[in-house]
Each structure stands twice: as structure tokens, then as C-alpha cells.
N, C-alpha and C positions, 0 to 999 in steps of 0.2 A: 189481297193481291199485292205484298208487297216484293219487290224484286230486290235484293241486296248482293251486291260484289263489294270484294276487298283490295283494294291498292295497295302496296307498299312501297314505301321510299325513304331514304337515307337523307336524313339533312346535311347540308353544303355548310360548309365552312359560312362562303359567303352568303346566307340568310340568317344568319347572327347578330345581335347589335352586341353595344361595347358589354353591357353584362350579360353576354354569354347564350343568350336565350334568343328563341327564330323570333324574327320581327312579328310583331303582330300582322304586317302588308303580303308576307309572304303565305299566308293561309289563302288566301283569296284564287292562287296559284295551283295553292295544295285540291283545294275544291276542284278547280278546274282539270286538272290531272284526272281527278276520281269522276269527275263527270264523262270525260271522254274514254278514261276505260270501262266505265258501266254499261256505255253505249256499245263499245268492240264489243265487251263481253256477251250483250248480247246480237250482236251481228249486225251493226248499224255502224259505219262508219262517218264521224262529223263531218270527214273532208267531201264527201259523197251530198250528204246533205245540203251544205253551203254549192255544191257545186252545180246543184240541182236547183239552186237560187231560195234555200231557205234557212236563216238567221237566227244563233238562238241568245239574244243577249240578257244579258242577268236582269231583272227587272228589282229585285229583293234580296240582299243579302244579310244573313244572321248569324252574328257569332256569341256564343259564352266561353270566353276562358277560364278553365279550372284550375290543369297545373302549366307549367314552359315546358314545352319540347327543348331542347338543347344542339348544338354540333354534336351530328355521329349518331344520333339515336334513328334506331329503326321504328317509323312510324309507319300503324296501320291505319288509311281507313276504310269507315265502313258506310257505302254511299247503299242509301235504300230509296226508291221509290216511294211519294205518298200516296199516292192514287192515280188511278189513267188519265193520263195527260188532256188538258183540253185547247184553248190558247193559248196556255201555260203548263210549265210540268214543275214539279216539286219536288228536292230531292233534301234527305236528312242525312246529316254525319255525324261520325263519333270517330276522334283521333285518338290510337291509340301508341304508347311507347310501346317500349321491349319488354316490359316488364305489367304490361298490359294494363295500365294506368290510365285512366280516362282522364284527356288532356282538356281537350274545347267539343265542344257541343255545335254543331253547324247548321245553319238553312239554306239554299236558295231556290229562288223563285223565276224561272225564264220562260219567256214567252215569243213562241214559235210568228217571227217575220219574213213575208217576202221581199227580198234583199232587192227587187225592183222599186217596190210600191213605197217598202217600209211600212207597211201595216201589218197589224198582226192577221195571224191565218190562223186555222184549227194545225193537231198536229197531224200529220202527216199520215194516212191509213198505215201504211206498212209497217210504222210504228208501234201503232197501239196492236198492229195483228202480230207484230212479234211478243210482245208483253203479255197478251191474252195466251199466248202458246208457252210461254216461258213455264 
């Protein structure tokens, strides 16, 4: 049951440091891009979510850097689902350049709050029935 989308995006000048390569802090960014297009892609929109009073904040974050992304490289990633979500969901990456080079190796780990209580909750039926349907 793994569900996988691809993002792509163009590195900015400004996430570069002085030698040339994305900051290590802007991945953190880069995940979050790919998490909220996994979620569009498959029909769930975040703003919808939070609006409905429920929070997904990172609880685990995991990186391996292989090679540097650079300014101007067209990077893919690829966000996959681990398993069906439970108070938490789990999502893997792999950054790819243009030249399809596997850059950093990604986790994270977030877990579904209600943005009243701040406690965590399970996640959200309609969720996991989109994923079951996917």
C-alpha cells in the first residue's frame, strides 16, 4: 500500500550558501512542499484540514546527504507513503537532480493534533478512505 507522487522544483539562488550548494536547512522546506503536494495529489487539501481544526506537525525528521543539489538544478522528489496512517503518518524521500542522481535520502514522521486540545488524535477517516482507494 505504498502511495508515491513526485514534486519538482528549481533551486533559488537564495538557498545557496557561500560554496555554492542548497543549505543543508532548506530541505526541511523542500519535504514540506512534497508533503503538501502528495496530499493535493491525492484530494486532500492541508488548508482544509487545519481549517477543520486538525495539525500535522513534524514530530521526526531524517536526513542522509549523498551528493549537493546546487543553484538552477531541477530537483525531483519522490514522497512515498509508509504505511496507513495511525496518530502518526510516515512519509520517505529521495531527491533527485536533472541528471537523476540521488542526492539525500529523507523521513518524516507527523502526527495528526487537534489544534484545540493539542493532543494527538487518530487520523482522520477520510484520509485513510482516500489512500485505501488510491
Amino acid at each position: 500500500m505504498l502511495i508515491t507522487s513526485e514534486t519538482l522544483l528549481k533551486v533559488r539562488y537564495s538557498e545557496t550558501d557561500q560554496m555554492g550548494v542548497v543549505h543543508h536547512g532548506n530541505y526541511a522546506q523542500y519535504l514540506e512542499l512534497a508533503r503538501i503536494d502528495w496530499l493535493s495529489k491525492l484530494g486532500v487539501s492541508y488548508k482544509s484540514m487545519e481549517e477543520s481544526g486538525i495539525m500535522l506537525p513534524v514530530f521526526v525528521m531524517d536526513f542522509k546527504f549523498k551528493k549537493s543539489a546546487f543553484f538552477d538544478d531541477e530537483l525531483t522528489i519522490k514522497s512515498t507513503l509508509r504505511k496507513i496512517p495511525t496518530i502518526k503518518i510516515i512519509f520517505d524521500f529521495e531527491i533527485f537532480n536533472q541528471k537523476k542522481e540521488l542526492l539525500t535520502i529523507a523521513s518524516t514522521t507527523l502526527v495528526f493534533v487537534n489544534s484545540e486540545t493539542r493532543k494527538p488524535i487518530s487520523c482522520p477517516p477520510y484520509l485513510i478512505d482516500k489512500i485505501k482507494k488510491y
